[in-house]
C-alpha positions as CSV (number, residue, x, y, z in Angstrom):
1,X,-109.2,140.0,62.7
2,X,-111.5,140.1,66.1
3,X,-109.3,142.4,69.1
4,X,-110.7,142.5,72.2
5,X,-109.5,145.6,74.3
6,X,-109.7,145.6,77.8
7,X,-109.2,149.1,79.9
8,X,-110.1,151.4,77.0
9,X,-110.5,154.3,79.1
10,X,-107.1,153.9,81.0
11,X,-103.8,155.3,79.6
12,X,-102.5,152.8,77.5
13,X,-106.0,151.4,76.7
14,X,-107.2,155.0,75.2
15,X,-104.6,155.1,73.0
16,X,-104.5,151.0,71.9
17,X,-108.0,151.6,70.4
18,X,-106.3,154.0,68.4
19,X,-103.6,152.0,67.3
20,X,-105.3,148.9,66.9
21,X,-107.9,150.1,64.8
22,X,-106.0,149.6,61.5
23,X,-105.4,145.6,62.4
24,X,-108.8,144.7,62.5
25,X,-112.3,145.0,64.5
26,X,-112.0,146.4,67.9
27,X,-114.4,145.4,70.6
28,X,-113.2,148.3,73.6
29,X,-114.4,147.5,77.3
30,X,-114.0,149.4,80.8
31,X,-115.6,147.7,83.9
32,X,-119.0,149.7,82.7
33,X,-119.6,148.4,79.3
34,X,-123.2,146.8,79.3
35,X,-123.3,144.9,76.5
36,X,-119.9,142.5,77.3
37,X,-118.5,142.3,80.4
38,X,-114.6,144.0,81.0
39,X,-114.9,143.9,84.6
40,X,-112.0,142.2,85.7
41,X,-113.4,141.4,89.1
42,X,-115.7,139.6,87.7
43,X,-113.9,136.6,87.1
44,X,-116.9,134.7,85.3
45,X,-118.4,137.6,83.2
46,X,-114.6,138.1,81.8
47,X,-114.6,134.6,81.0
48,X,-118.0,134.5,79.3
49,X,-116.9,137.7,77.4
50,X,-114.1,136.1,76.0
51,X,-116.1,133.2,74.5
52,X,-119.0,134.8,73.4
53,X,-116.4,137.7,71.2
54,X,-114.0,134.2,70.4
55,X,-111.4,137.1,69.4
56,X,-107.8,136.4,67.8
57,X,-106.3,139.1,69.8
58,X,-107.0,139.7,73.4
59,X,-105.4,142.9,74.7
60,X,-105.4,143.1,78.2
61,X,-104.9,147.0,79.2
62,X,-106.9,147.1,82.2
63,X,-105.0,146.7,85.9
64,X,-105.0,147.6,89.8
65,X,-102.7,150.7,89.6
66,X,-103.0,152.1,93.3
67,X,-99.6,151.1,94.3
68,X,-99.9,152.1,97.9
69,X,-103.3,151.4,98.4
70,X,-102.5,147.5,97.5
71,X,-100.7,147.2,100.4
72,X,-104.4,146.6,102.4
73,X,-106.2,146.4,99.4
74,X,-104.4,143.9,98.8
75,X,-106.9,140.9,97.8
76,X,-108.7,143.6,95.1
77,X,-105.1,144.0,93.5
78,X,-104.4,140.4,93.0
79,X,-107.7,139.6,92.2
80,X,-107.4,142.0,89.0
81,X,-103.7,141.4,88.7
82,X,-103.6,138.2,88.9
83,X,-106.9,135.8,88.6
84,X,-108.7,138.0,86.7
85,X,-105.4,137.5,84.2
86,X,-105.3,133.8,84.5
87,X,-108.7,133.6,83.4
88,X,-108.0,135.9,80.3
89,X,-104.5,133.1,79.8
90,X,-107.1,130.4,80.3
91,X,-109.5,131.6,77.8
92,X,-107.0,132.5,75.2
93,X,-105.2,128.9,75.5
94,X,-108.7,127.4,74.9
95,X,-109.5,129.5,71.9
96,X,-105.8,129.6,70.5
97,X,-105.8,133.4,70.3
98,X,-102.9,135.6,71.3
99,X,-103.1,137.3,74.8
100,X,-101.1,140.6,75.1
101,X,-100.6,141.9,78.9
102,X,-98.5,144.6,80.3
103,X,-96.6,144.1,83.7
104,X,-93.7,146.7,85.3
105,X,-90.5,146.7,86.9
106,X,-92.3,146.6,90.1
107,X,-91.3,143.1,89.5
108,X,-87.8,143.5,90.1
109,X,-85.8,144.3,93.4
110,X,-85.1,147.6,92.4
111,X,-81.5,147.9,93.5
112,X,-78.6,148.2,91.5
113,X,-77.8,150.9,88.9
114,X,-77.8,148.3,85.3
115,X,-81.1,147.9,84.0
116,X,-82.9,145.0,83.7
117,X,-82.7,142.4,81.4
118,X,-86.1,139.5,80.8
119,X,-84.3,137.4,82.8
120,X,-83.3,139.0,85.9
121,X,-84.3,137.4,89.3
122,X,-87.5,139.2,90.5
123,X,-88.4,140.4,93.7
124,X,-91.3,142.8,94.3
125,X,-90.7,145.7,97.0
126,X,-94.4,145.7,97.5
127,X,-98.3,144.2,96.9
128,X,-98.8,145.5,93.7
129,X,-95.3,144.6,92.2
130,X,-96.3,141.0,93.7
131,X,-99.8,140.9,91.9
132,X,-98.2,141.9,89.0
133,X,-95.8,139.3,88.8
134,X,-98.4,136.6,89.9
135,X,-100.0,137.8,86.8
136,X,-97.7,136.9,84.7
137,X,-96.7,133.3,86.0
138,X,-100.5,132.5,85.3
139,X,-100.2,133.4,81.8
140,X,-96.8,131.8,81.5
141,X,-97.9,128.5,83.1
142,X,-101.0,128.5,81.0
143,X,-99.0,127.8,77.7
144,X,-101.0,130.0,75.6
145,X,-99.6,132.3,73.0
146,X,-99.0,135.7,74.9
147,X,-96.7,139.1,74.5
148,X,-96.2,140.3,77.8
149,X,-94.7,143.8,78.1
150,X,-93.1,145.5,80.9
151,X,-92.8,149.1,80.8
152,X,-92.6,152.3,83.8
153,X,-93.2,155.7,84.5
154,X,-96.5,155.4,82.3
155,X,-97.6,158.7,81.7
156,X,-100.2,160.6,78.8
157,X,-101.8,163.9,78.3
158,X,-104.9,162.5,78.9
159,X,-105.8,162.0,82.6
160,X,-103.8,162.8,85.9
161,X,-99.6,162.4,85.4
162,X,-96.4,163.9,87.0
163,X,-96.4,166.3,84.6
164,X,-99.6,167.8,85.4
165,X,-99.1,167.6,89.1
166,X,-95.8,169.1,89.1
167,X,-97.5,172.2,87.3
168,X,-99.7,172.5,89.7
169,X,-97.6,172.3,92.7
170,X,-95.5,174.7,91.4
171,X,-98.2,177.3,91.0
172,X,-99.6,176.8,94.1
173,X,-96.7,176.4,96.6
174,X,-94.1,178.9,97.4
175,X,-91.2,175.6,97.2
176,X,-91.5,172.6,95.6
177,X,-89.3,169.2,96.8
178,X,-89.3,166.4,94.7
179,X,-87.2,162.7,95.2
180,X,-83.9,162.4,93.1
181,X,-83.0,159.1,94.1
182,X,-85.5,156.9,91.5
183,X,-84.5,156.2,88.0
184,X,-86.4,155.3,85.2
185,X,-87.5,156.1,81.8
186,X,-90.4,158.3,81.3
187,X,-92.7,156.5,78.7
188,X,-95.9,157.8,76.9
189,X,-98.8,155.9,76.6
190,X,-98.8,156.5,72.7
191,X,-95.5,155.1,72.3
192,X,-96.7,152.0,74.4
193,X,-99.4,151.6,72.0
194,X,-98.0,152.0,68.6
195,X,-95.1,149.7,69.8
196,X,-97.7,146.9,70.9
197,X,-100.0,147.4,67.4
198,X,-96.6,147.0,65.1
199,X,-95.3,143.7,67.8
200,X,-98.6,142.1,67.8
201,X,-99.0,142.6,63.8
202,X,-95.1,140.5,63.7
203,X,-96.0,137.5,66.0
204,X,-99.1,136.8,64.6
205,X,-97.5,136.4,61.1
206,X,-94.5,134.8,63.6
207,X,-95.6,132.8,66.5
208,X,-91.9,132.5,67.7
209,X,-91.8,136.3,68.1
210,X,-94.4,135.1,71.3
211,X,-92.6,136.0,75.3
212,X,-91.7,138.4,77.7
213,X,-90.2,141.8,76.7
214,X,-89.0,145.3,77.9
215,X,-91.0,148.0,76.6
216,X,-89.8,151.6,77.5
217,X,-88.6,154.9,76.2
218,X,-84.8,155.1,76.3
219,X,-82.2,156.8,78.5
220,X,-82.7,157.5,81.9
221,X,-83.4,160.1,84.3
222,X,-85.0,160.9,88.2
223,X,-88.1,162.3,89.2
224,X,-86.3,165.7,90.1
225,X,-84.5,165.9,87.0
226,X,-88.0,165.0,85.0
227,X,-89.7,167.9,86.9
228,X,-87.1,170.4,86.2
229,X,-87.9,169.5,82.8
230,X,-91.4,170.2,82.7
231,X,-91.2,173.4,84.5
232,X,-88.5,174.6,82.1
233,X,-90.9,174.2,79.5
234,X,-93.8,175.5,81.1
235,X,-91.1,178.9,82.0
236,X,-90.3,178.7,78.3
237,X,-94.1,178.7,77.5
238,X,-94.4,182.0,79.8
239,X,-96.7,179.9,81.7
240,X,-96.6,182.2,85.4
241,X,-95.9,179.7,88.5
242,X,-94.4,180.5,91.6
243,X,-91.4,177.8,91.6
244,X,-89.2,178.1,89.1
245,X,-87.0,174.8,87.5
246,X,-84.0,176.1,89.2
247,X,-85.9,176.5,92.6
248,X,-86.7,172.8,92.9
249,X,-85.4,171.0,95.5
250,X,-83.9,167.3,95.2
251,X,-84.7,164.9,98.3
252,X,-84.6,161.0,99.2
253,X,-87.0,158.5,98.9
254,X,-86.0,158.1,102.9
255,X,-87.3,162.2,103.2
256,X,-90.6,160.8,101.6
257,X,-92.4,157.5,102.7
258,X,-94.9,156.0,101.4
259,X,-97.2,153.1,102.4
260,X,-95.8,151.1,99.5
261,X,-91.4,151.0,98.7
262,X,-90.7,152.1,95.7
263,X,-87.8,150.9,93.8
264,X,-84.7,153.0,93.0
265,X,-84.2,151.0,90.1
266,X,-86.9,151.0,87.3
267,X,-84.0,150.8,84.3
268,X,-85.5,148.6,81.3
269,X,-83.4,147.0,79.3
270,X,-85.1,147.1,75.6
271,X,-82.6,145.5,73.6
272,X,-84.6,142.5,73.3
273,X,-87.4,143.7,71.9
274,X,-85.6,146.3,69.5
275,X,-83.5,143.1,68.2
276,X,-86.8,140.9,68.1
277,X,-88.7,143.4,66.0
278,X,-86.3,145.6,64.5
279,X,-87.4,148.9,66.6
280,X,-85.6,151.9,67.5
281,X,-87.5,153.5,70.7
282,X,-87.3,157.1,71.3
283,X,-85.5,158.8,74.2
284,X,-87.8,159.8,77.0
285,X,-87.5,163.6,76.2
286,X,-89.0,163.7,72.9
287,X,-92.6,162.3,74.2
288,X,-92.6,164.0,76.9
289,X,-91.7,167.3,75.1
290,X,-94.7,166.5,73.1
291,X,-97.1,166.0,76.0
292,X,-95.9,169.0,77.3
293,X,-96.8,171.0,74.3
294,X,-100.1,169.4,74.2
295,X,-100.9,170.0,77.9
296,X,-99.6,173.8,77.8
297,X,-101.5,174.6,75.1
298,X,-105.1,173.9,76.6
């Protein structure tokens, strides 16, 4: 089997080449690979790259992640969101290969306290929840095979995260506020990426297995509550900062703005997928733990 792996040096795309490595060859591209072209702003080199590999698998990795700076950037962000994705749906359909793409909840309203199910109305809050979502009507309306998976709060050792960031605020600053008013699901790029190996391996043996799922850790829990967390274990790790867990302060979204509206809302409902491919998914705590560990450590 031929994979092509776009975004190999992001989160999720470090770890898919990784996990894809047992299915078959891997053919890993960033916007600087020479050789084949993963730039996704370039519309026709993506397109050429695609039929010069002809790959069974194309995993698409790679996406405009500067939520706030889409709001005036936003042309860039739905040219890699969105075209740059139809192109990839438009190749796949031609070659009959299966197309595997990961959107957010930045689709959704963001409201509410249930999480959300496939099928909810969407609604983007912002530019990059709308390129998103543009992204994947194109592959929808192309009518090629595709898994797309929506996830949140992607996060992994390697690279810049919450984690990190709350570790270093708190041994910087003498206080430390932090929103308490967002829910989600903390979910590590590793889980992401075994989860997509084992669902691609099923609907290539089972074409029907083919849609639109929820992919994310499970429980719930706020950005405050998450940075406790993590500064808990960095005080259990004797790691010396000058806020402690119990010292962090909760505020609201409203006491924090940002160029781009977040939603309040990023609850994923997984049940589809667990049912679909017989999957348990982990709570949030345990990868997190695990980063944590691996971070703390260096």
């Amino acid at each position: 089997m031929r994979i092509l792996l776009l975004g190999k040096n992001g989160q999720v795309g470090w770890e898919m080449q990784r996990s894809l490595a047992p299915l078959g060859e891997v053919l890993a591209l960033d916007s600087k690979s020479s050789d084949y072209c993963g730039d996704l702003r370039d519309l026709n080199g993506l397109a050429a790259t695609v039929q010069r590999f002809a790959p069974d698998v194309i995993v698409n990795a790679a996406a405009y992640t500067a939520v706030d700076k889409a709001e005036s950037d936003t042309e860039l962000a739905f040219q890699v969101n969105a075209e740059a994705v139809a192109v990839l749906a438009r190749e796949a359909k031609q070659l009959g290969c299966l197309l595997v793409h990961y959107s957010t909840d930045y689709v959704f309203a963001g409201d509410g306290e249930q999480p959300w199910c496939e099928d909810n109305a969407v609604a983007p809050l912002n530019q990059y929840g709308a390129s998103k979502l543009a992204g994947e009507r194109a592959i929808q309306a192309s009518g090629c095979q595709h898994l797309i998976l929506r996830t949140s709060w992607v996060y992994a050792a390697r690279g810049n995260n919450f984690a990190k960031t709350m570790l270093r605020l708190a041994r910087e600053r003498d206080s430390l506020s932090v929103i308490a008013d967002q829910f989600g699901a903390p979910t590590g790029a590793e889980l992401l990426a075994d989860v997509s190996a084992h669902v691609i391996r099923a609907t290539l043996q089972q074409p029907q297995l083919g849609g639109l799922y929820h992919l994310a850790a499970s429980g719930e829990t706020n950005w405050h509550a998450y940075a406790c967390l993590v500064l808990e274990q960095a005080e259990a790790a004797s790691v010396p900062l000058k806020v402690s867990s119990s010292q962090v302060v909760a505020i609201t979204s409203s006491a924090y703005p940002t160029p781009a509206k977040r939603p309040n809302n990023s609850r994923l409902n997984t049940q589809k997928l667990q049912k679909a491919f017989a999957l348990s998914l982990p709570e949030w705590q345990v990868g997190v733990a695990r980063m944590l560990t691996e971070i703390l450590e260096k």
